[in-house]
C-alpha positions in Angstrom: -19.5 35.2 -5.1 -18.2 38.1 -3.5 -18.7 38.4 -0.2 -20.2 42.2 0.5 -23.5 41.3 -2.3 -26.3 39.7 0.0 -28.3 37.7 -1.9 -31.3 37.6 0.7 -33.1 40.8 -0.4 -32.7 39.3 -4.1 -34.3 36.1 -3.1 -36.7 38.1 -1.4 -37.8 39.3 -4.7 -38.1 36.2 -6.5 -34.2 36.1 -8.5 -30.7 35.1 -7.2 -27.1 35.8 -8.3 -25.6 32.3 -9.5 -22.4 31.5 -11.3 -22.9 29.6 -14.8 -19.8 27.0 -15.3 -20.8 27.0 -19.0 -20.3 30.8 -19.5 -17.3 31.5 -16.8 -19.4 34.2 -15.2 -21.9 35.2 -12.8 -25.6 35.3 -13.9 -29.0 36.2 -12.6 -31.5 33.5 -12.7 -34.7 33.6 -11.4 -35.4 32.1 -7.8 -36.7 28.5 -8.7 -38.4 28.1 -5.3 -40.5 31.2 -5.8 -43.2 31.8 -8.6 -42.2 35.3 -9.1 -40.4 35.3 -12.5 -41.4 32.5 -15.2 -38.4 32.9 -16.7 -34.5 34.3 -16.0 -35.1 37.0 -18.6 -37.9 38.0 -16.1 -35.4 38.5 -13.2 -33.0 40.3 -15.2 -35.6 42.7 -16.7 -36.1 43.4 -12.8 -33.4 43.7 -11.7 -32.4 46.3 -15.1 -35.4 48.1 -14.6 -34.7 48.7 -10.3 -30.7 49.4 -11.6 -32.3 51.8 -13.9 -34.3 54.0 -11.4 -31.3 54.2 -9.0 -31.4 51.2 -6.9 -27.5 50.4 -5.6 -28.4 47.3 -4.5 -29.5 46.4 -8.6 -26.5 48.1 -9.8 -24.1 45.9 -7.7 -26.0 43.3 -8.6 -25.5 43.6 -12.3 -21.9 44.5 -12.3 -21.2 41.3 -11.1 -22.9 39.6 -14.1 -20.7 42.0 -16.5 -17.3 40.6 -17.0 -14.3 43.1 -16.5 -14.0 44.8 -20.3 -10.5 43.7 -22.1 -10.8 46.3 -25.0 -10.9 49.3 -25.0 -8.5 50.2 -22.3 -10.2 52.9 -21.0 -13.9 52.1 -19.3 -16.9 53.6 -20.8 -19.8 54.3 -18.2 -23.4 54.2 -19.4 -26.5 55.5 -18.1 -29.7 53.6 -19.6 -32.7 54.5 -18.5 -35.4 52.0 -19.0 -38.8 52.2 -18.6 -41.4 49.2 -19.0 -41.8 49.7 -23.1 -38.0 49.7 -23.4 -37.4 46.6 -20.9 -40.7 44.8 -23.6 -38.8 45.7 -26.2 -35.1 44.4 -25.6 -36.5 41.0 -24.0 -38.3 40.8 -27.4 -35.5 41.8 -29.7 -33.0 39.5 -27.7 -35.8 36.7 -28.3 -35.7 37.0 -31.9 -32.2 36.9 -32.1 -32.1 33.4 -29.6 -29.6 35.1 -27.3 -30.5 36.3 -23.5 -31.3 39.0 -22.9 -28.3 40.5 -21.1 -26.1 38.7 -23.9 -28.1 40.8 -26.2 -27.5 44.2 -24.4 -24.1 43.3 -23.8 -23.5 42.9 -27.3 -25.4 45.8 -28.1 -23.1 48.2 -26.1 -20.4 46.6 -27.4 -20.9 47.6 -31.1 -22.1 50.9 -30.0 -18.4 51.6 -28.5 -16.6 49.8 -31.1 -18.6 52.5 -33.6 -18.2 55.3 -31.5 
């Protein structure tokens, strides 16, 4: 992990940073010792949703779950706002399509730059 991201405001809140072997990259689980979230798509709605409304710390925290794009050369930067309905809606679509949720969003984004 790098070491400038504290993760005790994150804990504080109930989710953590961790890094998944089985996926090669950083992920953010719900806290296990806390009852805050009931699942990790929970945390990572939070987390969106505080990223979302300007939150820094939120931000940081979800570029390091992003792995560094290969294509296309040049970086896109995205603004999403979400609000409660919108944060509903992607945890449900990604559900229906068996994928997590920030798998779904990522994959998402990446047809929508591929298309544009």
């Amino acid at each position: 992990m790098t070491e400038k991201f504290d993760q005790t405001r994150a804990m504080a809140e109930g989710w953590c940073v961790m890094w998944s072997d089985s996926r090669g990259q950083f992920e953010i689980q719900r806290d296990d010792e806390q009852p805050t979230f009931a699942r990790d798509d929970d945390a990572l709605a939070h987390v969106a949703k505080a990223a979302a409304a300007g939150s820094d710390y939120h931000r940081e925290a979800l570029a390091l779950c992003l792995p560094e794009p290969t294509t296309p050369p040049r970086r896109r930067q995205f603004n999403i706002r979400m609000d409660d309905r919108l944060a509903a809606a992607i945890q449900r679509a990604a559900k229906r399509n068996r994928r997590s949720m920030s798998d779904y969003v990522r994959g998402v984004l990446e047809r929508a730059t591929a298309e544009a």
